[in-house]
N, C-alpha and C positions, 0 to 999 in steps of 0.2 A: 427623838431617836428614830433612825432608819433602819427597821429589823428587817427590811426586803432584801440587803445582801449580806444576811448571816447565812454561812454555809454550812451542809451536812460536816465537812471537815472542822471546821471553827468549832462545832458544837462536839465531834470526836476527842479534839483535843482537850476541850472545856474539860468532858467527864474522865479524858483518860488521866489528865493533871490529879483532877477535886479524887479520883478515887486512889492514884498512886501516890500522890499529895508529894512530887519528886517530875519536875520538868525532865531530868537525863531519862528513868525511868519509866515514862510515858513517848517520850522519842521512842527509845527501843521498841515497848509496846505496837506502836502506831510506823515503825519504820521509817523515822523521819530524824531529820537532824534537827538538834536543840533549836538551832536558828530558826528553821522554819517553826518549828511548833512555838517557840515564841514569841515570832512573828505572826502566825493565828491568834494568837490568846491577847496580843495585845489591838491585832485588829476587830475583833469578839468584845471587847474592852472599849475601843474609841466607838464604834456600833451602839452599844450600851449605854454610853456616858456614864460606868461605874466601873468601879475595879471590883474584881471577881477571885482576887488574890491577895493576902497576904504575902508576901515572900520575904525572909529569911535568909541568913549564910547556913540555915541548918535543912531549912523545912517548907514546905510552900504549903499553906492553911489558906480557905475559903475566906472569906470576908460574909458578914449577915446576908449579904444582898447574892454572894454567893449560893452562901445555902439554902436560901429558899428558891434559887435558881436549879440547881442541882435536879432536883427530881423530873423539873418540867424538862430540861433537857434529855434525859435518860429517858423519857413519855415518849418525846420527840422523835428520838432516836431510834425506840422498836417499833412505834409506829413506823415508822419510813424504812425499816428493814421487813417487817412484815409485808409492807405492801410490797417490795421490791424482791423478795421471796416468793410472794402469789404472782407478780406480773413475771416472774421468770418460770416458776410451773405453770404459768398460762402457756410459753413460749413454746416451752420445751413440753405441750401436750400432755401432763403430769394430770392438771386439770381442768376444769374451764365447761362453757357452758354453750350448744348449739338448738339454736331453734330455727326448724327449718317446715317447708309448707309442701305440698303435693295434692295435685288432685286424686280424685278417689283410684283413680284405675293406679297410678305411682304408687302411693300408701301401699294398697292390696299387692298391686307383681312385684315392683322392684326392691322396696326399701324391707320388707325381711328377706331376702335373699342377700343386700349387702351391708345390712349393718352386725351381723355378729361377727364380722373379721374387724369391722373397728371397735367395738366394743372388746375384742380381744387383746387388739395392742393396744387402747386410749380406755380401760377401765374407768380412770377419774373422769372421762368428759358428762355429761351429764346431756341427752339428746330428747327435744322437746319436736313433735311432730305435729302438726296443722293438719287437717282434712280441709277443703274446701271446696268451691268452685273457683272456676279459673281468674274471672274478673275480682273475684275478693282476693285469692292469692298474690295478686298482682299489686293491691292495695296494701297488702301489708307489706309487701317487701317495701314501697314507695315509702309505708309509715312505719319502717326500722323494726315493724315485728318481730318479723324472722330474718335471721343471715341472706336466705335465700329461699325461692322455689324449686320447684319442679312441677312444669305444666305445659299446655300448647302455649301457643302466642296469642291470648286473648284480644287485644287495643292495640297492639304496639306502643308501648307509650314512650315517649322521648326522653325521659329522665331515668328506663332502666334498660338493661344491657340483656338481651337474648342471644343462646348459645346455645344452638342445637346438639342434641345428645340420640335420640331417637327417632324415624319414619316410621309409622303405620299405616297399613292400608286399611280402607275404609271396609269390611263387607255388611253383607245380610245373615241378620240372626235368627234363626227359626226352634222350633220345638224339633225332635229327631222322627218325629211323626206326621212334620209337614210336607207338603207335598212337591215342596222344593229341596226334601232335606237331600236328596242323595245328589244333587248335584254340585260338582268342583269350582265351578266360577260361574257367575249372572253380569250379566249386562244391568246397566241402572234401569234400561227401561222394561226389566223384564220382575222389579221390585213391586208384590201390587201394595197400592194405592188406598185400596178399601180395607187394609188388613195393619195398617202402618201404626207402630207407638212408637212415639221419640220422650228423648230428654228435654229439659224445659227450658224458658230461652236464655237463664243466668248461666249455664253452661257452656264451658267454653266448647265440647264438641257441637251442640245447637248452634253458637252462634259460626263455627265456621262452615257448618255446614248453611246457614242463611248467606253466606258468602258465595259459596259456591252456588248458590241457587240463583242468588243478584246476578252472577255473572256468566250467567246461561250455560255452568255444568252440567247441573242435575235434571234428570226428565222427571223428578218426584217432586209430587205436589207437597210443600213441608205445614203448609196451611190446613191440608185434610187430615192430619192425624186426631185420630179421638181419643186417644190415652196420653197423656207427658207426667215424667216421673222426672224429680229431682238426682237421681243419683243412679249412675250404673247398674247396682244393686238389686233395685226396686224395679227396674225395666227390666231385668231379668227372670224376674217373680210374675212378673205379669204377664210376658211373653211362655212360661212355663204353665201357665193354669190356660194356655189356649186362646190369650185376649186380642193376639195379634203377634207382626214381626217386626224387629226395629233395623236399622242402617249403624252401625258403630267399626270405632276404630278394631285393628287386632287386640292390642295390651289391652283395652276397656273391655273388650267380650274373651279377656284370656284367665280372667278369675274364677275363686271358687264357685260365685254365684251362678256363672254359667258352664259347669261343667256338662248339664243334661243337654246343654242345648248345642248347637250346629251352626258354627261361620262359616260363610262362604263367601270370599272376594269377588269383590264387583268391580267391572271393568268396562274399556269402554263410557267414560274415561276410569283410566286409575287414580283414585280421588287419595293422596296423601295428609294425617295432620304428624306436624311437628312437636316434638318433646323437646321442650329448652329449660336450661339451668339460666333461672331469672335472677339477676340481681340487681342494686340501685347502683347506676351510673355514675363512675366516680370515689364510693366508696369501696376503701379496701374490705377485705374478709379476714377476719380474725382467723389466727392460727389452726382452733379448733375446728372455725368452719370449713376453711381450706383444705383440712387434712379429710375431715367429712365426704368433703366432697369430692377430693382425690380418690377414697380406695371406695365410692359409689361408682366414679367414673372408670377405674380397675376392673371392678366387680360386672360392670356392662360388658365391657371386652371379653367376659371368661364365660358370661349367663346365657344358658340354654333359652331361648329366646322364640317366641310361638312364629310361627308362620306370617309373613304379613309382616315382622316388626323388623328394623334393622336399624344398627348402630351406624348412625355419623361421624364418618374418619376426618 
């Protein structure tokens, strides 16, 4: 028996017959002409190698092999309406499921500012968010974690697709009591040296700023810093108790952690990092995440946005 070309239709016909136990009556049902449906049920039939009907000048009755057929088709049947019921409220954004990644300074500025207008129209989606550093986020997009990111361009790597969204400028972050605070823009070479905390080198602002350094931007030593902290957050804290000043993008020094404290763009050169919507090359994005990421990328065009940062047209 070859069950590989039995059809969803063959098995419609099967149960709309065995339940209206009347071929003409089961056409109507099914909108089809007797011919065709009987032309299903006996190809349902040759498939089988059993007959699955009795038939009559009166009555069309199941056969043994019928009845105990019966149910597993009707299994069949909601099964494969149920899934085709969820894959169509997937479609149609009804429900469905986004997991998406951001580094620290993303999570904290942008993603509550635009996800309660999709949480407002896409209530069923269900939205899973990642913290990381940049080079892990990168990793998981690669290993199907997440839909997608949002982070700089850590590797470039050739198997995912970068799509600039955001420039920030790079400045100096001081306490409001240092002795650079009141001034508007610095030159890098006017950044000291003996006073410097950076982020650590898994970080993707660290590592582009070792780029810049390899390729004779920066006049700062990135080797003399005596403090590195993991995460935005914590260089903030440290920078606030008097330990030192650090170098970061605008959105990274635009959070709560450092409201007390003071940016100021350094120029000379003007040192840019990029914000891209990272995903794996090749692979589509599911409806939920595409729409995700549509009224994210809405939500940029309309958001009051710090000094130093600006949207990619």
């Amino acid at each position: 028996m070859n069950t590989n070309n039995i059809s969803i239709r063959q098995l419609q016909a099967f149960v709309e017959v065995a339940l209206n136990g009347s071929f003409t009556r089961a056409a109507e049902g099914l909108h089809l002409t007797q011919s065709t449906l009987t032309a299903q049920i006996q190809q349902l039939e040759d498939q089988a190698g059993l007959k699955l009907f009795d038939r009559t000048t009166r009555r069309v009755l199941l056969t043994a092999e019928g009845e105990r057929f019966l149910p597993v088709a009707e299994r069949l049947l909601s099964d494969f309406n149920t899934a085709m019921t969820d894959l169509q409220s997937r479609a149609e954004l009804k429900e469905g499921h986004v997991s998406l990644a951001g580094s620290p300074s993303v999570v904290t500025r942008l993603l509550p500012t635009a996800l309660p207008l999709f949480r407002q129209t896409h209530p069923g989606i269900r939205v899973h968010i990642r913290d990381d550093s940049a080079g892990s986020l990168e990793q998981r997009v690669l290993n199907n974690e997440v839909d997608f990111a949002i982070a700089g361009n850590h590797s470039q790597q050739p198997d995912l697709e970068y799509e600039p969204i955001l420039r920030d400028r790079y400045g100096l972050v001081v306490t409001r009591h240092h002795r650079l605070a009141n001034a508007t823009q610095l030159n890098w070479s006017q950044v000291p040296n003996d006073e410097l905390l950076l982020l650590s080198g898994d970080t993707g602002i660290r590592a582009q700023l070792e780029r810049f350094s390899a390729s004779g931007q920066l006049s700062i030593k990135l080797d003399d810093a005596k403090i590195e902290a993991t995460n935005p957050a914590g260089l903030a804290a440290l920078i606030a108790q008097n330990l030192g000043v650090s170098v970061l993008p605008a959105l990274a020094a635009d959070t709560h952690s450092f409201e007390q404290l003071r940016f100021i763009p350094l120029l000379k050169p003007q040192l840019e990092r990029e914000i891209c919507i990272i995903t794996r090359r090749g692979r589509a994005l599911s409806p939920a995440a595409a729409a995700l990421l549509a009224s994210i990328s809405e939500q940029l065009s309309q958001m009051k946005l710090p000094a130093g940062v600006q949207v990619c047209r």
